[in-house]
N, C-alpha and C positions, 0 to 999 in steps of 0.2 A: 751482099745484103741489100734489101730495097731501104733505098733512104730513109723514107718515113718510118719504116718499124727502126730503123739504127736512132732515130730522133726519137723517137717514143724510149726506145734498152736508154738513152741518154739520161731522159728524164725520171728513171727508176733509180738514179743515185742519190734523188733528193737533197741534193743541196749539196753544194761544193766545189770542186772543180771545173763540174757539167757548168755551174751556173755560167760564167762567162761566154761556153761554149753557145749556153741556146740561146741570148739575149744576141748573141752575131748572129744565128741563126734567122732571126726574127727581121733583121735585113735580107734573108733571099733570092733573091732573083724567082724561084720556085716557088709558087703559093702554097703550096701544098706542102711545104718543109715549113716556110714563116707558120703557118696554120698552126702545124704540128708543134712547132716550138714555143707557139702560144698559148696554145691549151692545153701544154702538158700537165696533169692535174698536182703533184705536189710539189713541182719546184717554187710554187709563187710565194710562199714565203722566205724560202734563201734567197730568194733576188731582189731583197728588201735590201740586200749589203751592198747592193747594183744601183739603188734606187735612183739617184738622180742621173745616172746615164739612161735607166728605163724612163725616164719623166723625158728626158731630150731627146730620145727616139719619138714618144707618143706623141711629139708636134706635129708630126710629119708621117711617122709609121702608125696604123690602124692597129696592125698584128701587137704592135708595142702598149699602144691605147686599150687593147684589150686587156691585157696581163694588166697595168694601171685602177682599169673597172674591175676585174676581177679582186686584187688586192682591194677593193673597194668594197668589194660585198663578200669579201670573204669568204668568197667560194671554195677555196681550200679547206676550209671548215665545213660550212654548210654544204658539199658534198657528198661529205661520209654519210654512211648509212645511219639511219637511229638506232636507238637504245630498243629493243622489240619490249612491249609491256610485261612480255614474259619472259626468262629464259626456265627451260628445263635442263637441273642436272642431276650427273651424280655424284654422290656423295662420297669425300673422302675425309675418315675422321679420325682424327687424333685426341683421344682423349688428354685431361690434364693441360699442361703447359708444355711451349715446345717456343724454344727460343733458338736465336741465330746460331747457336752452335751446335744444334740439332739440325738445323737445316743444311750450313754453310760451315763442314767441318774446318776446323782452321789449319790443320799441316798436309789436305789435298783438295784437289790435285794441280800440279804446277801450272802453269798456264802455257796455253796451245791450243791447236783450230777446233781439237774435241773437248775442250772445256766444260761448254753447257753441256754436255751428255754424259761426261764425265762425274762435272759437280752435282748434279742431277744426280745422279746414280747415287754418289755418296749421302749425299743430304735427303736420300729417302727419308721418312721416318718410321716407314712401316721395316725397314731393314734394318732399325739401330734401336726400336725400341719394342716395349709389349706396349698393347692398347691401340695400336692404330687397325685401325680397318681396312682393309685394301678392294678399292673400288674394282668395279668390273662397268666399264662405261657403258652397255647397254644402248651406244646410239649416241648416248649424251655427250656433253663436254662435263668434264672433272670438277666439283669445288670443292676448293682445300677447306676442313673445319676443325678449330679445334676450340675449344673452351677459355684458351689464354694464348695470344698468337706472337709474335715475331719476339718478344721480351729478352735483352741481355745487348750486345752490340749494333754497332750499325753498320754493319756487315751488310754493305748492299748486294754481296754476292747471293743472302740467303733469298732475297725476292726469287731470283733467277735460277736457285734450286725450286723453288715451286711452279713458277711459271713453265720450265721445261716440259710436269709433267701436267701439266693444267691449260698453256696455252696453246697458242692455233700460230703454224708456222706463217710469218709474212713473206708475199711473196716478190724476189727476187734479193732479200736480205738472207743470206745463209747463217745455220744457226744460231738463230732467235727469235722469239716470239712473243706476240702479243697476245693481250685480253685477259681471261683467267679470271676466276669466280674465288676468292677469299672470305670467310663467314668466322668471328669471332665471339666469345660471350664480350671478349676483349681484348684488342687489338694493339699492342705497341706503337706510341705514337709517331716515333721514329719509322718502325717496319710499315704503318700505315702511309706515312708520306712517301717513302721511299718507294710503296706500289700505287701512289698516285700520281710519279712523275711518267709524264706521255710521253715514254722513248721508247724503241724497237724491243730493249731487252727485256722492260719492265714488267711487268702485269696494272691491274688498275682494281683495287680493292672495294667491295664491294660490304 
């Protein structure tokens, strides 16, 4: 494997293990690996846990001083794409009320690598109940809608039955995904936090 694409697959684990790995990196011998190790785009916030060995490199290392700047302007943020003033979708609707045990039935299925496609499957609601609509995406991305939304536990699992069939897979994280378009007349304020939080599995309500 050419180095630089092995330093880039390093920095797609986002934070963790890798991190120790590329902040050594950032010392190379090889410009073109320090580079790669420096501009990896989302590890620069895990190597905030790094931080004053990254500050004791940046005397002396440039590649180090950049990661430093970078955590400075928050380019790991300010990177992502924006919000587009529009999205178009389609519509998936549940009439009534549809709480976390419609979504996220509670005796399946056990836990294992097909979980989300699993729980997914079960937490349809077009499959457990009358009144739901079943989209035909048409091009679109999916939003889930219903009249009264997440209401009953805090079943984080039931975010993660909608997002299944609503979100957009992330790429190089296996089975999960982000984004997802959520529409209530009224939203559980629980269900609503819990699709606010910005992790791989979640969705972000809308």
């Amino acid at each position: 494997m050419v180095p630089i694409e092995a330093v880039r697959l390093l920095a797609t684990m986002i934070g963790g293990y890798n991190v120790g790995a590329l902040i050594e990196l950032l010392e190379s011998a090889d410009p073109a690996i320090a580079e790669a190790a420096a501009t990896a785009p989302e590890p620069h916030p895990a190597r905030l846990r790094r931080l004053q060995r990254v500050l004791e490199l940046a005397e002396t290392n440039a590649y180090a001083q950049r990661v430093v700047d970078s955590w400075a302007a928050a380019a790991w943020f300010t990177a992502k794409p924006e919000l587009p003033a529009e999205i178009t979708v389609t519509v998936f609707k549940v009439e009534g009320e549809t709480n976390t045990d419609d979504l996220s039935p509670p005796p399946t299925p056990p836990p294992g690598p097909t979980f989300p496609a699993r729980h997914g499957d079960a937490g349809n609601p077009h499959a457990r109940r009358p009144g739901a609509h079943p989209a035909q995406r048409k091009g679109h991305p999916v939003a889930y809608v219903g009249d009264v939304v997440g209401t009953g536990s805090s079943r984080k699992s039931a975010i993660n039955s909608v997002l299944w069939h609503t979100g957009s897979d992330i790429p190089h994280v296996p089975n999960k995904r982000g984004g997802g378009v959520i529409l209530g007349g009224k939203i559980a304020p629980i269900f609503f936090n819990t699709a606010e939080i910005p992790a791989p599995c979640r969705s972000s309500a809308t």
